[in-house]
ROZA-907361 format. One record per residue (C-alpha): residue in one letter; chain; x, y, z. Coordinates in steps of 0.02 Angstrom, whole numbers. Each point is the difference from the previous one (the first is absolute). Example, Ala and Ser with C-alpha at 12.3 -4.5 7.8 and 13.67 -1.06 7.14 Angstrom:
// residues 2
resn / chain / u / v / w
A / A / 615 / -225 / 390
S / A / 69 / 172 / -33
This chain:
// residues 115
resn / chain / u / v / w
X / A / -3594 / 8142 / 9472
X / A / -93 / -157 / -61
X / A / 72 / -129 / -110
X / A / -99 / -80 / -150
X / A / 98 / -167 / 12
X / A / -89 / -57 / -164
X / A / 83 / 136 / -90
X / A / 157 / -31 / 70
X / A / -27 / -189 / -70
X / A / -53 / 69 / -164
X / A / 150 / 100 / -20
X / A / 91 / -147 / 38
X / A / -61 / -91 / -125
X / A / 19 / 155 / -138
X / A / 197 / -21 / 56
X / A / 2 / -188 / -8
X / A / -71 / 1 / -175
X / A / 136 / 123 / -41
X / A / 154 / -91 / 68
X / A / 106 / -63 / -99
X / A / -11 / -195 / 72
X / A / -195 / 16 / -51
X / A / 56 / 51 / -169
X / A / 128 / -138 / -11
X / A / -132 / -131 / 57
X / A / -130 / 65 / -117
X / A / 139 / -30 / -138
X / A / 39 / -148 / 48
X / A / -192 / -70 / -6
X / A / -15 / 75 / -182
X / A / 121 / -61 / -55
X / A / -72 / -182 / 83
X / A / -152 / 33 / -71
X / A / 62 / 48 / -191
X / A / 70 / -185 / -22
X / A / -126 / -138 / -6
X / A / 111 / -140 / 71
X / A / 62 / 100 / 139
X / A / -180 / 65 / 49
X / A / -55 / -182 / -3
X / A / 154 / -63 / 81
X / A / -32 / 140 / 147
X / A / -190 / -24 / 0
X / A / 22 / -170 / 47
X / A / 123 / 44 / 140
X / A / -136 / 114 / 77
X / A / -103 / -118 / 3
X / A / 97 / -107 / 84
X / A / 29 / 113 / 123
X / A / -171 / 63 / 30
X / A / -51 / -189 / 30
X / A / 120 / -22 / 139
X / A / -37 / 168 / 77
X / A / -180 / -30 / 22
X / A / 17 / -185 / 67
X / A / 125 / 79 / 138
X / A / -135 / 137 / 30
X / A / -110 / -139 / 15
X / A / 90 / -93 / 101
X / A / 32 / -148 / -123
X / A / 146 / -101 / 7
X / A / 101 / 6 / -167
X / A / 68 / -152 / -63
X / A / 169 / -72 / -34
X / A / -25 / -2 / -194
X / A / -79 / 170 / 10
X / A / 148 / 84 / 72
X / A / 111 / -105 / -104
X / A / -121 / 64 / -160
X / A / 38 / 158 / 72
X / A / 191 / 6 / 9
X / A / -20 / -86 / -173
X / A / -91 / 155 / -77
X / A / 130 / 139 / 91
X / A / 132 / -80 / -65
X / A / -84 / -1 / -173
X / A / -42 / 177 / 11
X / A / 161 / 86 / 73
X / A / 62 / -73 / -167
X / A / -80 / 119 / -132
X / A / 93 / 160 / 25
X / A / -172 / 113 / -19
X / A / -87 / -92 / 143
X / A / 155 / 6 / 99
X / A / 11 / 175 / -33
X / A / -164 / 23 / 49
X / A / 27 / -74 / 182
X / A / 159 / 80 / 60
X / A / -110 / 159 / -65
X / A / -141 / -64 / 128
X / A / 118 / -26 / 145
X / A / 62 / 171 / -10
X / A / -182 / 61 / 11
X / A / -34 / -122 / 132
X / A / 154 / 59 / 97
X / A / -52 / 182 / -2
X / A / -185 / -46 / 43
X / A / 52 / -71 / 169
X / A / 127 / 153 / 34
X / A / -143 / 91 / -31
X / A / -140 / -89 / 103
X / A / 173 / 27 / 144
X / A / -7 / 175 / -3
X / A / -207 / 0 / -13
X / A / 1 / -112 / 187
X / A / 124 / 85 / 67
X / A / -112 / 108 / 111
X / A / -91 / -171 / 51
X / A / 185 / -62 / 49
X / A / 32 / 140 / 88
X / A / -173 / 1 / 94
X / A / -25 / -198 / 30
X / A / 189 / -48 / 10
X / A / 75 / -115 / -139
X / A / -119 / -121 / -87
């Protein structure tokens, strides 16, 4: 019997939009989103973020003040209850994204050895 793998992943998905941590994290960004500060306050985060992500991708060093910048901004954000909200809501997600990309290698684990 032949598998369609791709409808196995879209099924997924279906199920992952229809968890209850996806609903909690889609929430939590509304809710973000709804007050102008906060949505600023978070924007700016991302940004933050992205910057540093893309000069590790590309192999930049980041600075001292940078990562100091950085903390600065986490600390800032973790502050406002919504945004803070918003990130334990992420984690969760996060959490259950790598359980799940587990259980999707498995049968590479089991084929190859450990990774």
């Amino acid at each position: 019997m032949a598998v369609n793998l791709y409808d196995s992943a879209y099924a997924l998905e279906t199920a992952i939009r229809q968890s209850d941590e996806y609903t909690h994290l889609k929430q939590a960004y509304s809710e973000v989103n709804a007050d102008p500060a906060s949505k600023q306050m978070f924007d700016g985060f991302r940004q933050i973020q992205m910057n540093l992500q893309q000069k590790q991708m590309m192999g930049q060093d980041i600075s001292e003040q940078e990562i100091q910048q950085a903390q600065s901004t986490v600390a800032l954000v973790q502050q406002n209850p919504k945004i803070a909200h918003l990130m334990q809501a992420e984690q969760r997600m996060s959490m259950i994204i790598g359980e799940l990309n587990k259980v999707i290698m498995k049968p590479l684990e089991d084929l190859y050895g450990q990774m």
